[in-house]
Each structure stands twice: as structure tokens, then as C-alpha cells.
N, C-alpha and C positions, 0 to 999 in steps of 0.2 A: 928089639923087635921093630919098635917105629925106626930104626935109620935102617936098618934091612928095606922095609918099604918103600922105603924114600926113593933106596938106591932102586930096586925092581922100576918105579916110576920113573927114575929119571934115565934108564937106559931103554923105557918103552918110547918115553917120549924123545930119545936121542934116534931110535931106529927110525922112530916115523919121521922125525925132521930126515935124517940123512938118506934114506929108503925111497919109501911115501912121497913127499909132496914132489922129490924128483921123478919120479913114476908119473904122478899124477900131470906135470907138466908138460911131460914127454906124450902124455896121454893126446892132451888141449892140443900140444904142436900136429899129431898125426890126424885129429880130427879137423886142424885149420888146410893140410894138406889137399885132404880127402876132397874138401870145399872147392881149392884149387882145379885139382882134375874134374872134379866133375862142374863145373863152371864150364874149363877149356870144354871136353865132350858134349856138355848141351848145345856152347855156342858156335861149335864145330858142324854141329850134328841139323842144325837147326837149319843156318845159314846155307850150309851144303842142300838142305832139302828147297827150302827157299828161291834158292838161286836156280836149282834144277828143275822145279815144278814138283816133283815127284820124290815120295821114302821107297828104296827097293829094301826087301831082308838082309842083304847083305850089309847093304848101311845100317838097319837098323842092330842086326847083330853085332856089327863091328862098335856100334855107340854103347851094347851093353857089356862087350869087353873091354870096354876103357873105363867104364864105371866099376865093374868086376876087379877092376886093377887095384882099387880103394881097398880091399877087405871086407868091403860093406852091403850091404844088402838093401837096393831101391826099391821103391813106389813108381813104376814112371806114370805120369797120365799127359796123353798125350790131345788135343783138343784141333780139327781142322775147322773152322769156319766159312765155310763157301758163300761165297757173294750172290745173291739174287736180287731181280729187278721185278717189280708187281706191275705194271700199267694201270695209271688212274682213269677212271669214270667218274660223270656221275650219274652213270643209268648203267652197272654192270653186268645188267641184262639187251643194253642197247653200246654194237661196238663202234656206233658213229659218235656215240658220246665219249672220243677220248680227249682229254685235256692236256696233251702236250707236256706233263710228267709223270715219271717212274716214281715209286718209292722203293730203296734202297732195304735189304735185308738180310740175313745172315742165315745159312741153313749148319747148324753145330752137328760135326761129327766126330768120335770121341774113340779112346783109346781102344774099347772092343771089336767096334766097326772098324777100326784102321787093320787090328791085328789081323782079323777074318779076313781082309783082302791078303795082307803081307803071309801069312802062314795057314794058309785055308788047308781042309781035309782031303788033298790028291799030293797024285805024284809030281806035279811044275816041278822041273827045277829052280832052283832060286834065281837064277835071271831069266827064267819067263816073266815076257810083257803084262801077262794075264796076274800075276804077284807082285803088281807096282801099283803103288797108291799114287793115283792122280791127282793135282791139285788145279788150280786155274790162276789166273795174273790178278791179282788182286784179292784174293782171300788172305786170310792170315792166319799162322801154324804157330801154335803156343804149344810150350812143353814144361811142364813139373815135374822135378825129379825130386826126390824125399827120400833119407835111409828109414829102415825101420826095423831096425835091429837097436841094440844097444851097445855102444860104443863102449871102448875101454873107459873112456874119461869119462862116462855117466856113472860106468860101475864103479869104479874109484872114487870119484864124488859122492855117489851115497852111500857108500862104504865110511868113507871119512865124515861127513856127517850124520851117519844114522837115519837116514831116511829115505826116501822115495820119489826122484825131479817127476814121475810122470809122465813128461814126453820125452820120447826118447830119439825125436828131430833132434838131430845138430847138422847135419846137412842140407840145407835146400837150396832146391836153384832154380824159379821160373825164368823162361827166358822165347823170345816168342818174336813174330812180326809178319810184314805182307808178304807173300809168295810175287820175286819180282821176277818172273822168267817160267817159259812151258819149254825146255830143252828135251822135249819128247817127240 
């Protein structure tokens, strides 16, 4: 009975070496891939917006079909920062009291407010002007991309050890900078 056992054992543990951890590897390589592409399409996507001043939907649709490409399912959040200037006083009741500097500030505008221009509730076609998110020379466009699905190589991972990693990032990719050009 015990060498019955043994053998049942040693031909469970021959599947999973010969099987399993090849699976499991193949898993890690398609999630280092994933990384790949979506790295190239944020810093595509970014850059392009950057240089142009402005995200139309057709850019932005086209950066979620190269993410799509992955298998995987993103987070995007997308963050503009528009440059503003205050004029100082020091009577800012009195505009003779100005003192010869600005102070420099950031007005944040975020994935929802971008969407509602790029995809708002009418008919535009998607290259109407009225559907292009403006930006200015000198503000700066960050983007976070994040899967949030669970990967083959998570579920194989705790599959193989019994347990539960919790997050189920294995993709991210901030990638961000000044808008250097109004090409509108």
C-alpha cells in the first residue's frame, strides 16, 4: 500500500514539475509582455498628446485598443494640470498695490472631466473641435494605466501555493510630462 502511495506522489509531483511550473512561466513571460505594450501605448499616447496640445477620441480610442491588445483589462486615470498665475498684493483690495510677482499654481483636471469633453451626450462626430480636450504650453499630462483583472500568472501562483497575492496589479505604468506645443 505505502509504495502504491509513493508512486501516486511521485507522478503528482512529476506532472507539476513537467506541466505546472512550465505554465506558470509561460504565465510571468505574457504578463512581462503585457508590461511591454502597454509602456510603448502610454508613452505613445502621452507624448502624441503632449506635442499636439490636445487628446481627440480617436487618440484616445486608438491608446485603448493597443492596451486591449494585452488581454487585459485597465484602470486608466488620466490627470491634466493647467498652469495658472495669481498676481500678488499686498492690499488685494487696493490694485495699485501690485508687487511685481505672480505666484505660480496648478488647476487639476482628472479622468472624468477629460472624458465628458472627449465623449460627451450628443451627436459630434468624433473629429468635431467641440470633442477635443485642450491643453496649454506649459501644463503637464500624467497618465496611469493599471490592470485590474487577474492575470493567468496570479491565478497559477495561488493556485501553486494555496493562497491569495491580493493585488492583482502586475501591470503599471505612470508615465506623464509638460505639454510642449498648442498645434490647434
Amino acid at each position: 500500500m505505502e509504495l502504491s502511495l509513493s508512486k501516486i506522489l511521485g507522478i503528482f509531483i512529476a506532472v507539476v514539475l513537467l506541466f505546472g511550473y512550465p505554465l506558470y512561466q509561460q504565465a510571468l513571460r505574457q504578463d512581462e509582455l503585457s508590461q511591454i505594450v502597454v509602456h510603448s501605448a502610454v508613452v505613445e499616447f502621452v507624448d502624441a498628446s503632449r506635442t499636439k496640445g490636445y487628446i481627440t477620441p480617436k487618440m484616445y480610442l486608438d491608446f485603448n485598443k493597443k492596451l486591449g491588445a494585452t488581454g487585459n483589462q485597465y484602470d486608466i486615470q488620466l490627470e491634466h494640470l493647467h498652469k495658472k498665475y495669481n498676481p500678488d498684493y499686498t492690499d488685494p483690495a487696493n490694485p495699485s498695490s501690485f508687487v511685481d510677482s505672480f505666484t505660480t499654481y496648478f488647476d487639476g483636471h482628472y479622468t472624468e472631466e477629460v472624458m465628458k469633453i472627449l465623449f460627451p451626450n450628443n451627436t459630434n462626430a468624433l473629429d468635431n473641435e467641440h470633442r477635443r480636450y485642450v491643453m496649454a504650453v506649459g501644463d503637464f499630462l500624467t497618465v496611469k494605466v493599471k490592470n485590474n483583472n487577474r492575470t493567468m500568472a496570479t491565478v497559477l501562483q495561488d493556485f501553486f501555493t494555496n493562497s491569495n497575492t491580493g493585488s492583482n496589479i502586475k501591470v503599471f505604468m505612470p508615465y506623464g510630462g509638460m505639454v510642449i506645443n498648442e498645434d490647434y
